[in-house]
C-alpha positions in Angstrom: 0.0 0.0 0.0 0.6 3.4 -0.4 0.8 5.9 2.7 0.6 9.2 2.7 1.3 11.3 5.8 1.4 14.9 7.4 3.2 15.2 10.2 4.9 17.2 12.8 8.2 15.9 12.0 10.1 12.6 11.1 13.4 14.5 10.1 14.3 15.9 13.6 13.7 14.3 17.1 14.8 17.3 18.6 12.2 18.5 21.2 9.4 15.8 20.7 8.4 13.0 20.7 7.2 11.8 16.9 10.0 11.9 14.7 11.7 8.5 16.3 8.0 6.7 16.8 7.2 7.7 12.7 11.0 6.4 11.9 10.8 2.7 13.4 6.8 2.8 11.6 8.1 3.8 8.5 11.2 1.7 8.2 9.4 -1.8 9.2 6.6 -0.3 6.4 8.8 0.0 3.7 10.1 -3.8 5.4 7.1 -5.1 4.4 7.2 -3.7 0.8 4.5 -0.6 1.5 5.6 2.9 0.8 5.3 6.5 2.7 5.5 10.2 1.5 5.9 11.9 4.4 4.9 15.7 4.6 6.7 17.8 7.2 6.3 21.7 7.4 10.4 22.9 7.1 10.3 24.9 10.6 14.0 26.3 11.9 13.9 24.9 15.2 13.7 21.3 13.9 16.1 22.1 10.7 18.6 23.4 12.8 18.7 20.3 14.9 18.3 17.7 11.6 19.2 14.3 12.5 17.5 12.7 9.6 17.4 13.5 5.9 16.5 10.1 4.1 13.8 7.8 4.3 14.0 4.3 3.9 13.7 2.3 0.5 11.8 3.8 -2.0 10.0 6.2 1.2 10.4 10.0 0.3 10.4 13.0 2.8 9.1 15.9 1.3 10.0 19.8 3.4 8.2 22.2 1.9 7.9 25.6 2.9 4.7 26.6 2.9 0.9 24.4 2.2 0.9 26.5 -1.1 3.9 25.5 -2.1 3.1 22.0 -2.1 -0.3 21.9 -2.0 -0.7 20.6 -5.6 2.0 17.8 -5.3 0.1 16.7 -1.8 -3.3 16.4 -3.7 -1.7 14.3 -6.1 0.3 11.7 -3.7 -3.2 11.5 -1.9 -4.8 10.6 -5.0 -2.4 7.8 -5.4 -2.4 6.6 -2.2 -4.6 3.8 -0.1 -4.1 5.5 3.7 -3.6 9.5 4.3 -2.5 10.1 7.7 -2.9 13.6 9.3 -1.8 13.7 12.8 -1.5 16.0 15.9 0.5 19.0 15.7 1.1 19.0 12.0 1.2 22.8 11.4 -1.0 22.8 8.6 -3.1 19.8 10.1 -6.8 21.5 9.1 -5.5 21.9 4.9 -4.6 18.5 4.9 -7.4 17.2 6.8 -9.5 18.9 3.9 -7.6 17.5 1.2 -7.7 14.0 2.6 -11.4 13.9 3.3 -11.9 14.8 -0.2 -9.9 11.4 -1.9 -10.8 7.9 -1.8 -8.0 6.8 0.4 -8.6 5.8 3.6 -8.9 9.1 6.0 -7.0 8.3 9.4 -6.2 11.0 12.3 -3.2 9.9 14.2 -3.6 11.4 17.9 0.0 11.3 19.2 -0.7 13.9 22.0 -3.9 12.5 23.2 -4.5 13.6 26.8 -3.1 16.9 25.3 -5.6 17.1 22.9 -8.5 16.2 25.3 -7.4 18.5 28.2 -7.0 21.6 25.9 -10.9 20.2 24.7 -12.0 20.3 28.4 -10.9 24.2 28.8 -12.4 24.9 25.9 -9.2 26.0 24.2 -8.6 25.3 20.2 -6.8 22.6 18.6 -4.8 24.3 15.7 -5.1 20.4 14.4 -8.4 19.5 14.8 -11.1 21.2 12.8 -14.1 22.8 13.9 -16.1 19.5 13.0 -13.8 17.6 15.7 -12.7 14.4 14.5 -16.2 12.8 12.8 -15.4 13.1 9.3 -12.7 10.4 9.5 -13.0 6.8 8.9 -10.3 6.3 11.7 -8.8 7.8 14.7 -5.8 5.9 15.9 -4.2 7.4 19.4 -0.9 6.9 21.1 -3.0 6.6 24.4 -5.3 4.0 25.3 -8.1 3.4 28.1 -10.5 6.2 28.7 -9.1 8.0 26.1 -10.7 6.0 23.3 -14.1 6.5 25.1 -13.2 10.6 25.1 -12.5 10.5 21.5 -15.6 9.2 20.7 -18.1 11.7 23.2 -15.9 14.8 23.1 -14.7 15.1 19.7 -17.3 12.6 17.7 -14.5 9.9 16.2 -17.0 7.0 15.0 -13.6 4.8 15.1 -10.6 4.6 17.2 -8.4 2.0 17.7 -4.5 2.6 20.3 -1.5 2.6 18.4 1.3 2.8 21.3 4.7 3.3 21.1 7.3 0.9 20.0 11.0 0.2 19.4 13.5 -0.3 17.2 15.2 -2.9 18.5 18.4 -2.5 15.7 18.4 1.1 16.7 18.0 0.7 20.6 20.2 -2.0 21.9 22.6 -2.5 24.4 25.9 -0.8 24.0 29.3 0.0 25.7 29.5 2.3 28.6 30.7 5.6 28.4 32.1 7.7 31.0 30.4 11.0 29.5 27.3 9.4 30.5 27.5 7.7 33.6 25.3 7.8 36.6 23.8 6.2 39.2 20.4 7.1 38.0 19.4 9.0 34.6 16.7 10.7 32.9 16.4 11.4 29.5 13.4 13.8 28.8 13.1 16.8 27.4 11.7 19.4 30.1 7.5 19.7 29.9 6.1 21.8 33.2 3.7 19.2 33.5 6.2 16.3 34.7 8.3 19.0 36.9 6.3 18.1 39.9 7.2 14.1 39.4 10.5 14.7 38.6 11.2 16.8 41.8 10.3 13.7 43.8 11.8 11.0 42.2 14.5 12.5 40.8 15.6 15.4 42.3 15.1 15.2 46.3 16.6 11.7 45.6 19.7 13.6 44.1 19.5 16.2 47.2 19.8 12.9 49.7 22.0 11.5 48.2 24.8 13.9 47.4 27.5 11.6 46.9 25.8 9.8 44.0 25.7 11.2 40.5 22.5 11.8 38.7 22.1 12.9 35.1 19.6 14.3 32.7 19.6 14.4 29.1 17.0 16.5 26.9 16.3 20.1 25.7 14.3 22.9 26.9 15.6 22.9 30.3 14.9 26.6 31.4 17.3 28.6 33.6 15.7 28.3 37.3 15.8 24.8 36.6 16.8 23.1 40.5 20.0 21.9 39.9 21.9 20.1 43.1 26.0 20.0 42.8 25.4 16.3 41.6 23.1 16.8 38.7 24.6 17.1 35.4 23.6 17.8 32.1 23.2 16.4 28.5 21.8 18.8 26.0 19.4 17.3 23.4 20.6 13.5 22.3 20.2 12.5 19.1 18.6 9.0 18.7 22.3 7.3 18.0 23.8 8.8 21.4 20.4 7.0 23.7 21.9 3.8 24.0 25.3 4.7 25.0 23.3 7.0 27.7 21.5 4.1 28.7 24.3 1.9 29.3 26.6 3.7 31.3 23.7 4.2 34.3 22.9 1.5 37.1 19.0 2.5 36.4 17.4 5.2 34.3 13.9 7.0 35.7 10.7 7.1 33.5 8.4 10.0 34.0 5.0 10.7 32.4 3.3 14.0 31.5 1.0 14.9 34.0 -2.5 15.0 31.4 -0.9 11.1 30.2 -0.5 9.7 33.8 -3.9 10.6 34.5 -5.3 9.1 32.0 -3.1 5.9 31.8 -2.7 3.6 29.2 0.2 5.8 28.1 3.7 4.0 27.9 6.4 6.5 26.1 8.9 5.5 23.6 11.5 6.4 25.8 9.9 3.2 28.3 10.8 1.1 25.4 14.2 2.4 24.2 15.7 2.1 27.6 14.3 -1.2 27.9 15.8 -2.2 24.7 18.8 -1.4 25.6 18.9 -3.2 28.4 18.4 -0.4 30.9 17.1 -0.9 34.6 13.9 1.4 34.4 12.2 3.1 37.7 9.0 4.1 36.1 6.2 6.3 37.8 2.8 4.3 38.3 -0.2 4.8 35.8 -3.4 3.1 35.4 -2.3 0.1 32.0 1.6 0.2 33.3 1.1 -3.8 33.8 -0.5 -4.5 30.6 3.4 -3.4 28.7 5.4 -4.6 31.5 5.8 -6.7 35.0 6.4 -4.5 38.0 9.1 -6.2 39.9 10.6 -8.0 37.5 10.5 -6.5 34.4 10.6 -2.9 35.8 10.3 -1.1 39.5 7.6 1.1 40.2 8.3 4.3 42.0 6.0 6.5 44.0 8.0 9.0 46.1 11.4 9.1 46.6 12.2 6.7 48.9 10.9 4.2 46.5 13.6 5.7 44.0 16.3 5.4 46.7 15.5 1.8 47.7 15.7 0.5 44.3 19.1 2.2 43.9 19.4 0.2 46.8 19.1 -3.1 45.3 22.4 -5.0 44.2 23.9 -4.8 40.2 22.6 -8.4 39.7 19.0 -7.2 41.1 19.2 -4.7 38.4 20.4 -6.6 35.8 18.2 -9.2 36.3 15.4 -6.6 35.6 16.9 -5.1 32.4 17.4 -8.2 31.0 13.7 -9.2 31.1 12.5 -6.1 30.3 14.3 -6.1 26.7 12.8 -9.9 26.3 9.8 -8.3 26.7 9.9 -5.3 24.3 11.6 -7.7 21.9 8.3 -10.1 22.0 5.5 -7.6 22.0 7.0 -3.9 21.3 9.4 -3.4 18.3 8.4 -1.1 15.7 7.5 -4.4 13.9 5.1 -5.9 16.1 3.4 -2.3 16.1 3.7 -2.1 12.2 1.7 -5.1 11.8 -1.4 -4.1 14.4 -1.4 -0.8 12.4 -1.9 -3.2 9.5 -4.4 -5.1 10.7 -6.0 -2.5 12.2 -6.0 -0.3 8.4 -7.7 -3.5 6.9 -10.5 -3.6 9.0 -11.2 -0.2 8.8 -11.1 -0.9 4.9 -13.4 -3.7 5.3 -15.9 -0.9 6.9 -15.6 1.6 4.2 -16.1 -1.0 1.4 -20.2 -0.8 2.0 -20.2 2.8 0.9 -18.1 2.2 -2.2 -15.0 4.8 -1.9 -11.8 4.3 -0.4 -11.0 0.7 -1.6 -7.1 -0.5 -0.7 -5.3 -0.8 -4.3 -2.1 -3.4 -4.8 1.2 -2.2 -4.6 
């Protein structure tokens, strides 16, 4: 099949959280022998931290400058394609949402901000993404968040279908790796800074760092601001690149998972960063959310941390303890969440949504 996609970004995974999710998809589609034209608004802040400028196989990125520019290509690709994929914070998310609903692919919205998109709903705030007519005109909604966020989707912004799509790994990208001094800690965090996890990372990472002064505790991320609280034992890694996470992972004893605020409370929510460390074989101390057991095992595949004495007595635990837990973690990502095994739900999910839209004619999936 034929994909194609508007996005925030898949050519910089500097400052969010889409570009490495859409890579892994995109590189176990073209795998399988389907192809994507990807659409991504050329924006400074994300070309002046480009980590990626090709796409695999016969996949094509296309950075345009503005929706004029490219507007009559992007009618043309849809036209040719089987799936068109517009998804949260694509900045010109409402023209391609009315180009798409116009073709006879098959319309998806990809929600990859969720509990974002349904708290700024509840405040009565605008989505610059979502169109006045909410999400009804589509004959699929697919969200990075499951649980009572599929139910919200439905009664708050009128999607007829919705099905999770959650994050992934993969697993020849995110592996374990050699140590290096750079990077080591007793306890890590790689994140880039959101005010809404500020409160959780105070308790389990920071007032663990303030007890324990004689341990060394690291973060790694971007849009840190200045009055940031940082103890004499913090340091800092400015904005990774996808290449650098493993090495980051290996050289801790454990790395620290924290959700956004509007996620946690919603559950059902597991971050790709959940998944990369655990690919690469890092002990993860994740905070608790409602679905956290249904993508791993507290207590033996990860340790769940509440305050930050929870965080200190895992630090606690021995080097075997710890390993023991990294190892089984990455068995488990490896036999339920690669980029693969996610690829082929979306899949299966795409065909029964086709199956649907057969009764009213349009949209029918071509070969190829």
């Amino acid at each position: 099949m034929k994909f194609a996609i508007f996005g925030l970004t898949i050519s910089s995974s500097w400052g969010n959280g889409h570009a490495t999710l859409w890579r892994g998809l995109c590189r176990s589609l073209s795998e399988l022998g389907h192809r994507v034209i990807f659409f991504e608004h050329d924006v400074p802040y994300y070309a002046g931290a480009r980590d990626r400028y090709e796409m695999p196989g016969d996949d094509e990125l296309v950075l345009y400058e503005s929706w004029y520019s490219i507007a009559g290509r992007a009618a043309k690709e849809v036209h040719d394609s089987d799936v068109a994929i517009v998804t949260s914070y694509c900045p010109d998310a409402i023209a391609a949402t009315d180009l798409i609903l116009g073709s006879r692919a098959l319309r998806v919205f990809y929600d990859l901000d969720t509990p974002v998109t349904l708290s700024r709903k509840a405040r009565g705030e605008v989505n610059f993404y979502i169109g006045p007519r909410g999400l009804t005109d589509f004959d699929l909604v697919l969200s990075y968040t499951g649980g009572a966020a599929l139910d919200a989707l439905r009664s708050e912004l009128g999607a007829r279908f919705v099905a999770p799509l959650y994050g992934h790994v993969d697993p020849g990208r995110h592996r374990p790796a050699e140590p290096r001094d750079v990077y080591r800690a007793d306890l890590s965090y790689l994140g880039n800074y959101a005010a809404d996890r500020q409160a959780s990372l105070e308790q389990l990472f920071i007032e663990p760092a303030r007890r324990r002064p004689h341990l060394r505790f690291l973060v790694g991320g971007a849009l840190y601001p200045e009055g940031f609280p940082w103890e004499r034992n913090i340091y800092f890694a400015r904005h990774l690149p996808p290449g650098e996470h493993p090495a980051f992972f290996a050289s801790c004893r454990a790395t620290l998972n924290v959700t956004r605020a509007d996620m946690a409370r919603m559950g059902w929510c597991p971050s790709g960063r959940l998944f990369e460390a655990a690919a690469c074989e890092a002990p993860v101390l994740s905070d608790d959310w409602e679905g956290l057991d249904a993508f791993f095992k507290p207590g033996s595949e990860l340790l769940v941390v509440r305050n930050a004495d929870d965080v200190l007595a895992a630090l606690g635990k021995s080097d075997a303890e710890l390993k023991a837990i990294a190892h089984a973690a990455r068995e488990r990502v490896l036999a339920e969440h690669t980029s693969r095994h996610r690829t082929r739900q979306l899949l299966t999910i795409l065909s029964d949504a086709m199956h649907r839209s057969q009764g009213s004619g349009p949209r029918m999936a071509r070969e190829g």
